[in-house]
C-alpha positions as a Markdown table, in Angstrom:
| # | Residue | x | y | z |
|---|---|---|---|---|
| 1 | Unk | 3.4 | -35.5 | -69.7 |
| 2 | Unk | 4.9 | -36.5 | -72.9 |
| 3 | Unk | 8.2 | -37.4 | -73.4 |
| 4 | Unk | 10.2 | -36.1 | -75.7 |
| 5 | Unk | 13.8 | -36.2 | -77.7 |
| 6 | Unk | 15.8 | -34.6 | -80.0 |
| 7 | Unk | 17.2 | -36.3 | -83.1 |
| 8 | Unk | 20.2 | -33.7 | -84.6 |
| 9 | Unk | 21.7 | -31.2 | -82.1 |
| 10 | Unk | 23.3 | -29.0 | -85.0 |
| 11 | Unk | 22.2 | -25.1 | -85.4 |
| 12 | Unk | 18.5 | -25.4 | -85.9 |
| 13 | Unk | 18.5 | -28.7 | -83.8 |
| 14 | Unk | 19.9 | -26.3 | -80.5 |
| 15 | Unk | 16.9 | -24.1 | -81.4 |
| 16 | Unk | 14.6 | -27.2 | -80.7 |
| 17 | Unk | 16.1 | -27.2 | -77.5 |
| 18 | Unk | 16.2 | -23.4 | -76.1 |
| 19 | Unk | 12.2 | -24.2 | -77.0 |
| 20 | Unk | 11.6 | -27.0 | -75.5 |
| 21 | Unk | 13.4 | -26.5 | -72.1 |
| 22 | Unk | 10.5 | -23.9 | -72.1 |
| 23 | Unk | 7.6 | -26.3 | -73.0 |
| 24 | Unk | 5.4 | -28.3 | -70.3 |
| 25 | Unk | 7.2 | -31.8 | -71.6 |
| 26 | Unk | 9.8 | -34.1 | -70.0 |
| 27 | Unk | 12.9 | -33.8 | -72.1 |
| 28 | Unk | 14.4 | -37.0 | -72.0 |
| 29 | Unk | 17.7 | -36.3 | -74.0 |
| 30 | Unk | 19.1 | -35.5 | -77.2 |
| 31 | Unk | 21.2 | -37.7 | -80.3 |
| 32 | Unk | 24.2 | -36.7 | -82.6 |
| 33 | Unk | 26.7 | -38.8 | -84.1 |
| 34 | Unk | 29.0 | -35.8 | -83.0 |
| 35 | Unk | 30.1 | -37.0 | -79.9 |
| 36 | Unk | 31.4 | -33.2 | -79.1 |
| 37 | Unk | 27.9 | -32.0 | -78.3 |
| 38 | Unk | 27.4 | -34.4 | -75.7 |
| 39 | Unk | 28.3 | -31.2 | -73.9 |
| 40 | Unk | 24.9 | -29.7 | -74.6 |
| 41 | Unk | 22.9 | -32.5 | -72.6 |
| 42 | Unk | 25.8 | -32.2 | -69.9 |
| 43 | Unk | 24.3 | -28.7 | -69.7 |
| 44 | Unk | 20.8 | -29.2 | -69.2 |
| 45 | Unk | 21.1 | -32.2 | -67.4 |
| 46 | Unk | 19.7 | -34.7 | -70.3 |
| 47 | Unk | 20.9 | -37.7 | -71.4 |
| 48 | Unk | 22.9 | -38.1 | -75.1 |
| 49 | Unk | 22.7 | -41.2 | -77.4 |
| 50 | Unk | 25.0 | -41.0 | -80.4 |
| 51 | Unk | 22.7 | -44.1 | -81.6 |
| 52 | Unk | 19.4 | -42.0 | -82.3 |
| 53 | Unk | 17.3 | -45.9 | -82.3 |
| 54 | Unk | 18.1 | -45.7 | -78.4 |
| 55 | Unk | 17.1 | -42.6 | -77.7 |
| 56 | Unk | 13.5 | -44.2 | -79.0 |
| 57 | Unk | 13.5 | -46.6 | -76.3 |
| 58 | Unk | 13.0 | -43.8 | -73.9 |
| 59 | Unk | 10.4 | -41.4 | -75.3 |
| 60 | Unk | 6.9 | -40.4 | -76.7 |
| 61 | Unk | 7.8 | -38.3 | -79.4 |
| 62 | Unk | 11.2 | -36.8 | -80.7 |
| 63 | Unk | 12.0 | -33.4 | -83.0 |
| 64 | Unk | 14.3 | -34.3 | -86.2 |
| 65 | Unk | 16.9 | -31.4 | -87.2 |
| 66 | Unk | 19.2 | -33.5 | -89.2 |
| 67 | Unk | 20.6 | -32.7 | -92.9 |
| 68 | Unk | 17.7 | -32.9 | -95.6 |
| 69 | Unk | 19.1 | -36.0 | -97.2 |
| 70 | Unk | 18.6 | -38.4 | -93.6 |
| 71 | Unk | 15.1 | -37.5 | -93.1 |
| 72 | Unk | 13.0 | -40.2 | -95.2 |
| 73 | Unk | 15.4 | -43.0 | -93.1 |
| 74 | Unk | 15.3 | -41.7 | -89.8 |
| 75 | Unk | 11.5 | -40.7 | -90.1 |
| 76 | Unk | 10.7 | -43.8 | -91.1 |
| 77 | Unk | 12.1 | -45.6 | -88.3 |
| 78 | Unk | 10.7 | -43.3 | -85.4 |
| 79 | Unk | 7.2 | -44.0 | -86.8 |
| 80 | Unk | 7.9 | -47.7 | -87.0 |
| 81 | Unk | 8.9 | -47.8 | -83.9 |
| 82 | Unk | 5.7 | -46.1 | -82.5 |
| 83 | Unk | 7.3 | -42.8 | -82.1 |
| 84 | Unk | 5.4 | -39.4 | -82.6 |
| 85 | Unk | 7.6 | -37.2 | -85.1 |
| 86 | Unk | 8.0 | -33.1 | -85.5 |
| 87 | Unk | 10.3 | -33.3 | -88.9 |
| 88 | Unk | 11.7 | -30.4 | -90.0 |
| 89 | Unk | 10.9 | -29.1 | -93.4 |
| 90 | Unk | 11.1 | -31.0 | -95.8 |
| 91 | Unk | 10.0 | -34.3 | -94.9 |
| 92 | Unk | 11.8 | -35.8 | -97.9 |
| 93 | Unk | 13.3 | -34.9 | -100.8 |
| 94 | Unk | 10.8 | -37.1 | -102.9 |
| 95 | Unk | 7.2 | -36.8 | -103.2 |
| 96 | Unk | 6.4 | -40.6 | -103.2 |
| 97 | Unk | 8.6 | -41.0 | -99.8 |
| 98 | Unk | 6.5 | -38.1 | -97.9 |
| 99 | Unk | 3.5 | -40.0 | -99.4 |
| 100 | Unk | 5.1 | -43.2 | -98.1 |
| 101 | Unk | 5.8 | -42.2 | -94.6 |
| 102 | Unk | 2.4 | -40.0 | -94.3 |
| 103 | Unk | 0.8 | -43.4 | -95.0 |
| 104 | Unk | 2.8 | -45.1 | -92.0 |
| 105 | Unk | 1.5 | -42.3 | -89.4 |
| 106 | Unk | -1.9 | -42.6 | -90.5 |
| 107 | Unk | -1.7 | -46.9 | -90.3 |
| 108 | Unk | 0.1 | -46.3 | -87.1 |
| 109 | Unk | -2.0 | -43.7 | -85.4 |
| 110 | Unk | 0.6 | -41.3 | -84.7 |
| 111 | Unk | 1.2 | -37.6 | -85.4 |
| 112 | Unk | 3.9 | -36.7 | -88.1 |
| 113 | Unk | 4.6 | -32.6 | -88.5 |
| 114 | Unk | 6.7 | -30.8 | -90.8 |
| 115 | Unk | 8.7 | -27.4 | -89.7 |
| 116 | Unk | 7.1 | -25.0 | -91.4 |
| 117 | Unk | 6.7 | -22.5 | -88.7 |
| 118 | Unk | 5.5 | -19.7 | -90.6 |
| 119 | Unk | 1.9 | -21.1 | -90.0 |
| 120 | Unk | 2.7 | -19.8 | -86.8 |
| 121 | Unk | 4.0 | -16.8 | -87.3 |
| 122 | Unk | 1.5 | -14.2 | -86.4 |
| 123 | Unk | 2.0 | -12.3 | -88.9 |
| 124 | Unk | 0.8 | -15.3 | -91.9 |
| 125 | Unk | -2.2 | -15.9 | -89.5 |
| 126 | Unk | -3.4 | -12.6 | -89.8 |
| 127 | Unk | -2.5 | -12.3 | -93.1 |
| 128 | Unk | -4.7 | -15.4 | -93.8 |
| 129 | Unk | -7.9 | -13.5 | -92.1 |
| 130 | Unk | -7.2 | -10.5 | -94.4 |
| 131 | Unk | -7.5 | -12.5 | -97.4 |
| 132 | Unk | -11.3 | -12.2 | -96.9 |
| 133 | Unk | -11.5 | -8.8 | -96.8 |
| 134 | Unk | -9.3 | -7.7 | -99.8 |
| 135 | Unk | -11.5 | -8.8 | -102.7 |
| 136 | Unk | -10.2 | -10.6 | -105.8 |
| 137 | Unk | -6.4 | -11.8 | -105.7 |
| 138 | Unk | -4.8 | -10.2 | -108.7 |
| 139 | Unk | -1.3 | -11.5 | -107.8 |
| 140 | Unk | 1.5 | -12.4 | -104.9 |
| 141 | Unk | 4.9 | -11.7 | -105.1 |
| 142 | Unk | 7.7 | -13.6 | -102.2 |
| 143 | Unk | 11.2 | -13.1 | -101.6 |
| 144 | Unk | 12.9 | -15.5 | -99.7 |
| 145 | Unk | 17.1 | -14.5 | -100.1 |
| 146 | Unk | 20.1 | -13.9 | -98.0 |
| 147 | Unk | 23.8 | -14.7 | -98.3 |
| 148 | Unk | 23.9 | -14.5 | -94.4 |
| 149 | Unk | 25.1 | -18.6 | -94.1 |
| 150 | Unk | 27.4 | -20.6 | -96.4 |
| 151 | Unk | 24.7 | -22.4 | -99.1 |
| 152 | Unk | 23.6 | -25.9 | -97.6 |
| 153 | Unk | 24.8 | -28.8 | -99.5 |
| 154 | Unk | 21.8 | -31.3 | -98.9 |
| 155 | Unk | 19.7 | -29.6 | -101.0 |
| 156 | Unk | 19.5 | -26.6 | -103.9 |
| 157 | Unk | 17.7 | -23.2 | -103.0 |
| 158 | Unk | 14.2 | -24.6 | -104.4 |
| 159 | Unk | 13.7 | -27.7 | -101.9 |
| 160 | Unk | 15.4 | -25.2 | -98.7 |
| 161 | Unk | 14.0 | -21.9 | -99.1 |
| 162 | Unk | 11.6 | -22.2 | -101.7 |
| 163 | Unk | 9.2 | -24.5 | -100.2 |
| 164 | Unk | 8.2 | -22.2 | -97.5 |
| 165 | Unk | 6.9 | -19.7 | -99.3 |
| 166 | Unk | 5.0 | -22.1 | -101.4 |
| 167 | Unk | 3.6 | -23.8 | -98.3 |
| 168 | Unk | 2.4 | -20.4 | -96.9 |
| 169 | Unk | 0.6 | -19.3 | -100.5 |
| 170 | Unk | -1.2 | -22.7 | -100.1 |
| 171 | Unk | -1.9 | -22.1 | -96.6 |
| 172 | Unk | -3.4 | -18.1 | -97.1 |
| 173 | Unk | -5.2 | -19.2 | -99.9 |
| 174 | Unk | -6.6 | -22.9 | -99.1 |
| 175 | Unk | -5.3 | -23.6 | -102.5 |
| 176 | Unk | -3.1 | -25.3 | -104.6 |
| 177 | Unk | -1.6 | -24.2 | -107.8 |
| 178 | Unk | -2.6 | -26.0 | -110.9 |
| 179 | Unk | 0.9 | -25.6 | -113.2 |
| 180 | Unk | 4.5 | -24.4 | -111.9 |
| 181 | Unk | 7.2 | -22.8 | -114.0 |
| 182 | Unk | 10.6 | -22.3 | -113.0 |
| 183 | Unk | 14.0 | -20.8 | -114.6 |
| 184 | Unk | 17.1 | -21.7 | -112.3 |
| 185 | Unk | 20.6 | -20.8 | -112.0 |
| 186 | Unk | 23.7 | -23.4 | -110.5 |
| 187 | Unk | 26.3 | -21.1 | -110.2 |
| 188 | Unk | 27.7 | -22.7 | -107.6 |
| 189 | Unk | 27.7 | -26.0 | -108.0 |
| 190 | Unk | 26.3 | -28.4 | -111.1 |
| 191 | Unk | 24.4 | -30.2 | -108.8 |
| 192 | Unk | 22.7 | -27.5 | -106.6 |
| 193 | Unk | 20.7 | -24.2 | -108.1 |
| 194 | Unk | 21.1 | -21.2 | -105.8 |
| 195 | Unk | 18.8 | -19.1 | -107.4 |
| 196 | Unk | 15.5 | -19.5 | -108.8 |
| 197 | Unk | 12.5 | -18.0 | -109.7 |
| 198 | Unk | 9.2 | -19.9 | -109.7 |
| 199 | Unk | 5.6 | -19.0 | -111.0 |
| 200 | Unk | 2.4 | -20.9 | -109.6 |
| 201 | Unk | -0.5 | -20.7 | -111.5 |
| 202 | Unk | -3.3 | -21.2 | -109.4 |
| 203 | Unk | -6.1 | -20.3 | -112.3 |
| 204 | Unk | -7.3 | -16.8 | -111.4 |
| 205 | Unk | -4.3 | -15.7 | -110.3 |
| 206 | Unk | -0.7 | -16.2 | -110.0 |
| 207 | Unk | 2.2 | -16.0 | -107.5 |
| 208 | Unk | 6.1 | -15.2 | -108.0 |
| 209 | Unk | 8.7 | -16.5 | -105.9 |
| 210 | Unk | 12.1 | -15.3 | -106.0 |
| 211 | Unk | 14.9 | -17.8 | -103.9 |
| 212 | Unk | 18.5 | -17.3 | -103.9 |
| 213 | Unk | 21.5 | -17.8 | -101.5 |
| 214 | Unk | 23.4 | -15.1 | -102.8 |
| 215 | Unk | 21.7 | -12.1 | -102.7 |
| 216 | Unk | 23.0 | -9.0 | -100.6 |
| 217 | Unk | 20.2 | -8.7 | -98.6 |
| 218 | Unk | 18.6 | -11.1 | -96.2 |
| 219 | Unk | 14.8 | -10.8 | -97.1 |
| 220 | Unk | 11.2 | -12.9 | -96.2 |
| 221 | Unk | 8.7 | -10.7 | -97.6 |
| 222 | Unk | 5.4 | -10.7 | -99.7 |
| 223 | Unk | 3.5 | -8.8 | -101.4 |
| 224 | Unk | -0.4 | -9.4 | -102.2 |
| 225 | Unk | -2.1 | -7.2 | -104.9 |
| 226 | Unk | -5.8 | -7.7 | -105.0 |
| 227 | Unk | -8.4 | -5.7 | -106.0 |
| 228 | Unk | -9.0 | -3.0 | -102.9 |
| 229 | Unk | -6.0 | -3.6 | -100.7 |
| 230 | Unk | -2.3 | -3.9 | -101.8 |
| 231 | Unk | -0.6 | -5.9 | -98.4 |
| 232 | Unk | 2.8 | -5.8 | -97.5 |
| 233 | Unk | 4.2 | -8.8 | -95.3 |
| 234 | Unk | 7.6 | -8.6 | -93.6 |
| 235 | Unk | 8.1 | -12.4 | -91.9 |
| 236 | Unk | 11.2 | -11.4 | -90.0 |
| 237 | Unk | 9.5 | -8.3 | -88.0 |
| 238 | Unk | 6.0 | -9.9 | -88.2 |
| 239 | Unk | 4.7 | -6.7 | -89.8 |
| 240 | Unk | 1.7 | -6.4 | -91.8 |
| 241 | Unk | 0.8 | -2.7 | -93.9 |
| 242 | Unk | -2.5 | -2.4 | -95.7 |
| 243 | Unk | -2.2 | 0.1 | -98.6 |
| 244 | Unk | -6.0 | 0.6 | -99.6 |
| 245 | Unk | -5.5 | 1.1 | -103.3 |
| 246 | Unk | -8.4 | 0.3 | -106.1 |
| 247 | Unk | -7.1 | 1.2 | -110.1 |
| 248 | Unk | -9.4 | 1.2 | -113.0 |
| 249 | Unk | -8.9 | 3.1 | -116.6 |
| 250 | Unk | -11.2 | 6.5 | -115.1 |
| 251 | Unk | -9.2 | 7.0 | -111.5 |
| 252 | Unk | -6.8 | 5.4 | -108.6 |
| 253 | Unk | -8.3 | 5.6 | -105.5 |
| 254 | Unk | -5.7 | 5.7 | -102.8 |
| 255 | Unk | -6.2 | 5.6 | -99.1 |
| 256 | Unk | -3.7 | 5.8 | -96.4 |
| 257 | Unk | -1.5 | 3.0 | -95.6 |
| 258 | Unk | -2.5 | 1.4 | -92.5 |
| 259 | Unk | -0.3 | -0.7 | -90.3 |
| 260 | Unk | -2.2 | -3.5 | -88.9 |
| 261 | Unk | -1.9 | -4.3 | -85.0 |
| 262 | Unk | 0.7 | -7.3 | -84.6 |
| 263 | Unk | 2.1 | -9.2 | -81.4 |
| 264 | Unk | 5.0 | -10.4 | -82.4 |
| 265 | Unk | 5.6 | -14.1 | -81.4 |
| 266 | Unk | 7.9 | -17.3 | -80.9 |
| 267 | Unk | 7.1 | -19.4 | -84.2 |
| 268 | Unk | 9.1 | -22.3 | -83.3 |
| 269 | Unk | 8.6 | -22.3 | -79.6 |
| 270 | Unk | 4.7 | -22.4 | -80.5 |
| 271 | Unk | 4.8 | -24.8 | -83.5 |
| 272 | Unk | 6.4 | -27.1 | -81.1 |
| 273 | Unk | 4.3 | -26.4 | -77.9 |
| 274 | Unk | 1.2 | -27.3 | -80.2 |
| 275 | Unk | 3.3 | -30.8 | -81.3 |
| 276 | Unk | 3.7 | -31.7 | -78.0 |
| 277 | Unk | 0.0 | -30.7 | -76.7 |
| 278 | Unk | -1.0 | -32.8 | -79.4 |
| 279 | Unk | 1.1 | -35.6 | -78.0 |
| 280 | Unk | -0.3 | -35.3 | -74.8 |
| 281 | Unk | -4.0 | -35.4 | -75.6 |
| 282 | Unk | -3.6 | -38.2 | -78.3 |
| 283 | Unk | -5.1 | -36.1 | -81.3 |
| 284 | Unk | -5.5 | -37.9 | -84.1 |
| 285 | Unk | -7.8 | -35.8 | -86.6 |
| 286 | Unk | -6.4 | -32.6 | -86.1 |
| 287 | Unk | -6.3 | -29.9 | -88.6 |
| 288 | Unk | -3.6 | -29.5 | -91.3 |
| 289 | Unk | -3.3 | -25.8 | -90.2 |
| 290 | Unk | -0.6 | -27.2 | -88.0 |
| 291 | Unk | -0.1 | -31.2 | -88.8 |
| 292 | Unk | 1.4 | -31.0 | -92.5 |
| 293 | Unk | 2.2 | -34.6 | -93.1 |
| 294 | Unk | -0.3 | -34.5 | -96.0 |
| 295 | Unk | 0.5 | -31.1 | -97.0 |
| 296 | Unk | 3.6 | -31.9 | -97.3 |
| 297 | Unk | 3.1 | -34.0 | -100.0 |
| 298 | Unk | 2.2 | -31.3 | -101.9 |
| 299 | Unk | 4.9 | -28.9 | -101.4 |
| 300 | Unk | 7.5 | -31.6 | -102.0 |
| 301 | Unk | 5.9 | -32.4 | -105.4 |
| 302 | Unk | 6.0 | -28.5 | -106.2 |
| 303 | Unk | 9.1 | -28.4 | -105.8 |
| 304 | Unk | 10.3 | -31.5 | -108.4 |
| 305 | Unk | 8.0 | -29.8 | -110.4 |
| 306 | Unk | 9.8 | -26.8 | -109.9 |
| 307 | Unk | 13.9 | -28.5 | -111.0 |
| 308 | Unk | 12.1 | -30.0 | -113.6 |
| 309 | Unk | 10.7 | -26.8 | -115.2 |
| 310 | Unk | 13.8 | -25.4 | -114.9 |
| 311 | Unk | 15.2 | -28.4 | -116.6 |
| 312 | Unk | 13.3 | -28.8 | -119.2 |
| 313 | Unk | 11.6 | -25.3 | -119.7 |
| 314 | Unk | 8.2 | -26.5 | -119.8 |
| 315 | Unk | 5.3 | -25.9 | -118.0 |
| 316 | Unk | 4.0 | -28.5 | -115.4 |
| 317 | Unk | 0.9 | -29.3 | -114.1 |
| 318 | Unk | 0.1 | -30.7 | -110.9 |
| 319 | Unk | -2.5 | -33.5 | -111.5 |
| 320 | Unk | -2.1 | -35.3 | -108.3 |
């Protein structure tokens, strides 16, 4: 039975650990320089470290949920030290550091995962499948907005929010765009956009995706126009309608809009069960469905693509 840790105890860190109190793994114990949530271990009867290097003494594998900015170091030394890691998104906030520490896990022989949990949701799974039934992509359209939580200060709206939906069009489509365009807006802070809108070319068709953290309305949604089916995803309900729907210059034909069957599911409770399975067995050539250390690569360099579009209001192309 693998043994596992927590590295970063904050709000999505505690979510790590209502999961994997659940999970067939020995929780060993969780770290945070706070010393005031020494109280959380105290309630499930784990040990805390303040010093997360200790913590690695004692375990197989650990989860990261730290601030943005502190993942590259701490990453870095778990796999060193022979540690299995579960990051969460993003790995870095530099493509040549994801590449860096993806290198180390493969040298090393040991797993590194990135948060993005909507590879789990059932509702992107199925909407992956459908992609082989609807014909010719046209276009895809994602919003990923709220003003539910204070904007997060390690990173600007492109890096947080905007690399999920750019990981999921890659996942869907088993592609990568070829150019990236992106207009922002720091209205906030000089240093940090908290809005953006961001085109992906991928050749024969293109996606939109609209970020901000301060819109009205919290929403993780997409849209897929292709040529016989319009699909409508809703992330947060995990709900999936099919509007059959073929235009052409003589006539529409329009069918009725179907809601496709959906069991609803834990993301994060099943991205992390499969982490630690894959602990347990000692998988080492496992599918990038659910091991994105090389992926990640991908969506990180996206994204610099992404400021510097913005920055420079040129088109880029990704060449890597």
């Amino acid at each position: 039975m693998a043994k596992v840790g927590i590295i970063g105890v904050g709000r999505w860190g505690v979510n790590h650990l209502k999961s994997l109190v659940r999970i067939d793994c020995e929780l060993v114990g969780i770290s945070d320089t706070n010393l005031d949530r020494k109280n959380i271990a105290d309630e499930h009867g784990i040990r805390f470290f303040t010093d997360y290097k200790e913590l690695l003494q004692e375990v197989d594998a650990v989860t990261i949920a730290v601030p943005t900015d502190l993942h590259y170091e701490i990453v870095k030394e778990c796999l060193k030290s022979g540690t299995h890691v579960m990051v969460e998104k993003p790995l870095t906030t530099r493509s040549d550091r994801a590449k860096e520490l993806v290198k180390i896990a493969e040298d090393r022989g040991l797993i590194l995962s990135v948060g993005y949990l909507y590879r789990f949701n059932n509702s992107v799974k199925r909407l992956k499948e459908l992609l082989q039934e609807v014909g010719e992509i046209q276009y895809i359209v994602c919003r990923y907005i709220h003003s539910s939580n204070p904007p997060r200060k390690d990173s600007g709206v492109i890096l947080n929010l905007g690399i999920h939906p750019m990981d999921i069009f890659n996942f869907i489509t088993d592609r990568r765009p070829l150019r990236v365009y992106s207009k922002k807006k720091n209205f906030l802070s000089e240093k940090l956009e908290d809005s953006a809108t961001i085109v992906l070319d991928y050749g024969d068709f293109f996606a939109t995706i609209e970020v901000s953290c301060c819109h009205p309305e919290k929403k993780r949604d997409i849209w897929i126009i292709a040529e016989k089916e319009k699909i409508y995803v809703d992330l947060f309900d995990q709900r999936i309608l099919r509007y059959p729907l073929r235009v052409n210059y003589e006539k529409i034909a329009r069918g009725d809009p179907i809601e496709e069957p959906i069991a609803p599911n834990e993301p994060l409770r099943d991205e992390l069960e499969y982490f630690v399975r894959l602990v347990d067995d000692g998988v080492k050539n496992f599918s990038i469905t659910h091991n994105l250390g090389k992926e990640e690569y991908y969506t990180t360099k996206i994204c610099e693509l992404s400021l510097k579009s913005a920055q420079t209001g040129k088109e880029m192309v990704l060449d890597d």
